[in-house]
Backbone bond lengths (Angstrom), bond angles and torsions (degrees), N, CA, C in turn:
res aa  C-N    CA-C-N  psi(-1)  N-CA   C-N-CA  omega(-1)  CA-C   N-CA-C  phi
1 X - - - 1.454 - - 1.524 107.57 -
2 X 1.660 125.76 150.95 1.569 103.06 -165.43 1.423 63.84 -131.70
3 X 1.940 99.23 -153.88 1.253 98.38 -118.63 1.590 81.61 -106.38
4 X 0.988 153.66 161.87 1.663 141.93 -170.56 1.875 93.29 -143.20
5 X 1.294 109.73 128.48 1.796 111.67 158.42 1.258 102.23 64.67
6 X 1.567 130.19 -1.22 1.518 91.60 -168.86 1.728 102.54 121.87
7 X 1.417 100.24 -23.81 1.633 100.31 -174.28 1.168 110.65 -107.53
8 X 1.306 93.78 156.02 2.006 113.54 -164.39 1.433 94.01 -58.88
9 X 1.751 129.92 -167.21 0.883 139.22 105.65 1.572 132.34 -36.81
10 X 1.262 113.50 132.53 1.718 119.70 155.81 1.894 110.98 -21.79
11 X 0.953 115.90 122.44 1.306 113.44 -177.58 1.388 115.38 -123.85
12 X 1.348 121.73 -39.96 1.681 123.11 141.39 1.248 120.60 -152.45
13 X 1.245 140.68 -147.55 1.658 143.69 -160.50 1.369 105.66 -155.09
14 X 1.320 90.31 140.78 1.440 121.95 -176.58 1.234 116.03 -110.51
15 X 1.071 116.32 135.99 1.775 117.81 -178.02 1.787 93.47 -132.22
16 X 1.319 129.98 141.01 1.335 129.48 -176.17 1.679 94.90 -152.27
17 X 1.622 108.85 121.09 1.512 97.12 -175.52 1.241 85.25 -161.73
18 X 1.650 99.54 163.49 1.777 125.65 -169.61 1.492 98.47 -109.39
19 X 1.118 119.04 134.08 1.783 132.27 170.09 1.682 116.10 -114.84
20 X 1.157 98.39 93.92 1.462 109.68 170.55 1.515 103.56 -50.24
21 X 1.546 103.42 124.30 1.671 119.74 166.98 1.521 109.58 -109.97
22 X 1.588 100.06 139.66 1.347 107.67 166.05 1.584 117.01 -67.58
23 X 1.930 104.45 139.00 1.542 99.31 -153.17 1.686 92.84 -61.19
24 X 1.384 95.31 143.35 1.654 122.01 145.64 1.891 89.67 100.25
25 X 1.297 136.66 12.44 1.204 155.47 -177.02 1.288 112.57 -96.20
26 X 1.642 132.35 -43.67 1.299 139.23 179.26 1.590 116.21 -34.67
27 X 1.085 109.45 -25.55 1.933 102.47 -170.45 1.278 84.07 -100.32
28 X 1.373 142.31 -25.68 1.696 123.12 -163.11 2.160 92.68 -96.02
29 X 1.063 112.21 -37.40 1.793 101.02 162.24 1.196 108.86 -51.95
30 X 1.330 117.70 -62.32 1.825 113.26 -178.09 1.551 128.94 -38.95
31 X 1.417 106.80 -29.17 1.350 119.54 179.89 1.049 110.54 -76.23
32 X 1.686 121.57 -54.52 1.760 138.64 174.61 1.447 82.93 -24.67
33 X 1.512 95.46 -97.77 1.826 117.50 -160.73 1.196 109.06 -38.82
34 X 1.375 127.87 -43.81 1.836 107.49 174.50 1.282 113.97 -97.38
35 X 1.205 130.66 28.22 2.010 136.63 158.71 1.511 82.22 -54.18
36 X 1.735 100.77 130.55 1.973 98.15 164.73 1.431 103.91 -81.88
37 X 1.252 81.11 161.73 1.662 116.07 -179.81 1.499 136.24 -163.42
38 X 1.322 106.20 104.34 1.701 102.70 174.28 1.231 144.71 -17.54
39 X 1.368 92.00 -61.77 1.613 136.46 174.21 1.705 100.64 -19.83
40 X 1.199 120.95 -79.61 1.446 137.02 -172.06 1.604 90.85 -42.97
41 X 1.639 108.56 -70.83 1.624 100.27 -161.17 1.724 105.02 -47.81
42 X 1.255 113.67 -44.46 1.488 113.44 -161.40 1.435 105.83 -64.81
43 X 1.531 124.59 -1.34 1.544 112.37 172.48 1.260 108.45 -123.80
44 X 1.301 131.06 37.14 1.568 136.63 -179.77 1.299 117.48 79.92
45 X 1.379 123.37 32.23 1.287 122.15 154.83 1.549 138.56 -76.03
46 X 1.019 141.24 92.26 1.610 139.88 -148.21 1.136 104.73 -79.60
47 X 1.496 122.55 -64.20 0.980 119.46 158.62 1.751 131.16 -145.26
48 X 1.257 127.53 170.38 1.495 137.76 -157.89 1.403 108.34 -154.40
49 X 1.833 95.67 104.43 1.481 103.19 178.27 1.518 124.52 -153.22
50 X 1.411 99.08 121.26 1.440 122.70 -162.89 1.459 110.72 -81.93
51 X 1.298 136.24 134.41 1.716 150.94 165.09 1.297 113.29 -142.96
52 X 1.237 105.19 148.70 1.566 122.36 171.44 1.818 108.09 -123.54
53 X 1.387 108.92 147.09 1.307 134.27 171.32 1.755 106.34 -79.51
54 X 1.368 135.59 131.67 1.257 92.36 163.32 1.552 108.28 -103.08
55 X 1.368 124.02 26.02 1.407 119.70 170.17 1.718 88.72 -93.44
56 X 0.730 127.25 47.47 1.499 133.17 166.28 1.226 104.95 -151.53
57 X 1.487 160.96 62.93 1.150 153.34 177.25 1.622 117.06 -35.10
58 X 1.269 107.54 -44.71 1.756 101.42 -158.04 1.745 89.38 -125.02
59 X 1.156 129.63 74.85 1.365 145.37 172.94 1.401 116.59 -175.16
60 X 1.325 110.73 145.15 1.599 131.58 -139.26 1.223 85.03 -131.45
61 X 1.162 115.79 129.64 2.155 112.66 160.69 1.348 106.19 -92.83
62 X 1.398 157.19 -178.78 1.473 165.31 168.22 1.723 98.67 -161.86
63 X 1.589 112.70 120.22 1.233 120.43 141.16 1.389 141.47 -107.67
64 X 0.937 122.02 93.93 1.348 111.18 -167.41 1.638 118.94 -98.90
65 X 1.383 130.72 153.23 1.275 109.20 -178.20 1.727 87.85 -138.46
66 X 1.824 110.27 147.13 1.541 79.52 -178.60 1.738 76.01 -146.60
67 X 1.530 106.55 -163.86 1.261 123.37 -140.59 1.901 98.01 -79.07
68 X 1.419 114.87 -28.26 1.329 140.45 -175.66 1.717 114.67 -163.59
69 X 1.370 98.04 167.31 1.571 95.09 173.76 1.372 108.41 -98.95
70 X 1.425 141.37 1.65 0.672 140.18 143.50 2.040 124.75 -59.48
71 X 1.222 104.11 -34.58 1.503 97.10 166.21 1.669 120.09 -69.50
72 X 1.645 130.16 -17.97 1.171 148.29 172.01 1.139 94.76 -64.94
73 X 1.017 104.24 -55.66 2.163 90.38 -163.49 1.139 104.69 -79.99
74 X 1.945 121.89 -32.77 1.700 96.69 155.60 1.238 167.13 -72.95
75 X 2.149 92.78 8.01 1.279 108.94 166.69 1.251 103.86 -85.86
76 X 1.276 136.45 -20.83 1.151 118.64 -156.77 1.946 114.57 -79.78
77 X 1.512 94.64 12.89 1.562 105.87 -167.62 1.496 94.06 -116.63
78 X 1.354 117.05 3.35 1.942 111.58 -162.80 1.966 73.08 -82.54
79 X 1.478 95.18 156.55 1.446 112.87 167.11 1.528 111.50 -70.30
80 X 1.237 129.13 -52.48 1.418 145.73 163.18 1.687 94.53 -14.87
81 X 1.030 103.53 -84.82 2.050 128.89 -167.95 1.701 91.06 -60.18
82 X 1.535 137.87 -46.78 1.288 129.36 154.48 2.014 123.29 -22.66
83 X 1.622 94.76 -64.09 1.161 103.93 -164.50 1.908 102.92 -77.06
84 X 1.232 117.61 -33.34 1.294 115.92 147.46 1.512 148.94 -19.17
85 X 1.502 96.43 -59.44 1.860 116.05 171.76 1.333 87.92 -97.38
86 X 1.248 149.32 47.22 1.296 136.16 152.89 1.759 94.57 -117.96
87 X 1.440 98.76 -35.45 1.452 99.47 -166.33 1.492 101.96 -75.05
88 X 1.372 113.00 -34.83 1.712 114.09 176.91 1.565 118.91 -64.89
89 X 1.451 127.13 -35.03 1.389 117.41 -176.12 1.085 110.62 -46.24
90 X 0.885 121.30 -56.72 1.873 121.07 -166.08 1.789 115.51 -59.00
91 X 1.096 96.49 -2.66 1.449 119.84 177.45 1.513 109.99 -102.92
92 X 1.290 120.54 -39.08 1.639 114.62 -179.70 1.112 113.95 -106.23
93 X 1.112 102.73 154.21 1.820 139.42 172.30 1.256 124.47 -60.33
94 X 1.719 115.08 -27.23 1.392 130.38 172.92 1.473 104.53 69.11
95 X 1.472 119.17 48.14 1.542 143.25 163.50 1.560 87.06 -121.53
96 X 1.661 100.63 133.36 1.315 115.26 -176.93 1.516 110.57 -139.90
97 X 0.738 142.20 160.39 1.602 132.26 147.70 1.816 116.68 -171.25
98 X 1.413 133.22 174.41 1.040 127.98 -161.40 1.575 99.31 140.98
99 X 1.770 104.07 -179.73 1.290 114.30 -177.75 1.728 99.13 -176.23
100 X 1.085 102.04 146.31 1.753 115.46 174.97 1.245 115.31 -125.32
101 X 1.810 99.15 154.07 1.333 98.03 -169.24 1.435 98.44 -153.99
102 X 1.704 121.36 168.62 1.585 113.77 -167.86 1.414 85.81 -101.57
103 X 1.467 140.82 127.67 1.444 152.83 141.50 1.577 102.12 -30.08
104 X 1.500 109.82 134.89 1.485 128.46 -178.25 1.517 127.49 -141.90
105 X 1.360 91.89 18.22 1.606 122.17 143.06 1.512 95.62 144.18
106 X 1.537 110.28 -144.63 1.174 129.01 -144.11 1.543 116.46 162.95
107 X 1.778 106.34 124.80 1.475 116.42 165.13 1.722 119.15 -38.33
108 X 1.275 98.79 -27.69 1.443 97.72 -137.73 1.657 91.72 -105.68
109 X 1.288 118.31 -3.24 1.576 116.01 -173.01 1.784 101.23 -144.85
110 X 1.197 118.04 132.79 1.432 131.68 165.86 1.480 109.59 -67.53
C-alpha cells in the first residue's frame, strides 16, 4: 500500500467489538477473555483489551489491535482461540457488533 494524501502506510489492525452476555454472565465472560495467554502474542497480537459499561449490564467491549489482519484471521484457526469460543458460547447471547480497520498512522508513533 503506498503512501496516499499524506498518509502512512497500514501499519496494523484493529478489530473493536461488543459481545452480548447472557444476563448475569458478564463477569464470568470477562474472566474467559482476560485468562492470560501467550498464544495471541505469539501470532501478532499487540494488544487485547476487555471493559464493561455498567449502563450496559450484559455487554463486553474487546479491543484488539494486532500486527495485520491477516494475523486475526490466523488466530482465529489456532486450536487454543478454538477451545476458547467454545468455552464462551454458553456465556453469550449471540448479540454481536463491531468493525475493523487497517491503522494509518498515529500522533503518538513516527
Amino acid at each position: 500500500m503506498g503512501v496516499v494524501a499524506g498518509i502512512v502506510p497500514a501499519m496494523t489492525f484493529v478489530n473493536v467489538g461488543t459481545l452480548g452476555a447472557r444476563p448475569g454472565k458478564r463477569d464470568e465472560l470477562v474472566a474467559l477473555l482476560t485468562r492470560p495467554t501467550a498464544v495471541l502474542g505469539d501470532v501478532g497480537c499487540l494488544a487485547y483489551d476487555v471493559g464493561i459499561d455498567d449502563s450496559q449490564p450484559d455487554t463486553v467491549f474487546v479491543m484488539e489491535l494486532w500486527k495485520s489482519a491477516e494475523a486475526h484471521r490466523a488466530s482465529l484457526a489456532l486450536p487454543e482461540v478454538q477451545a476458547q469460543i467454545a468455552e464462551a458460547r454458553p456465556l453469550l447471547s449471540g448479540e454481536f457488533g463491531g468493525f475493523g480497520f487497517d491503522v494509518v498512522g498515529s500522533p503518538l508513533h513516527a
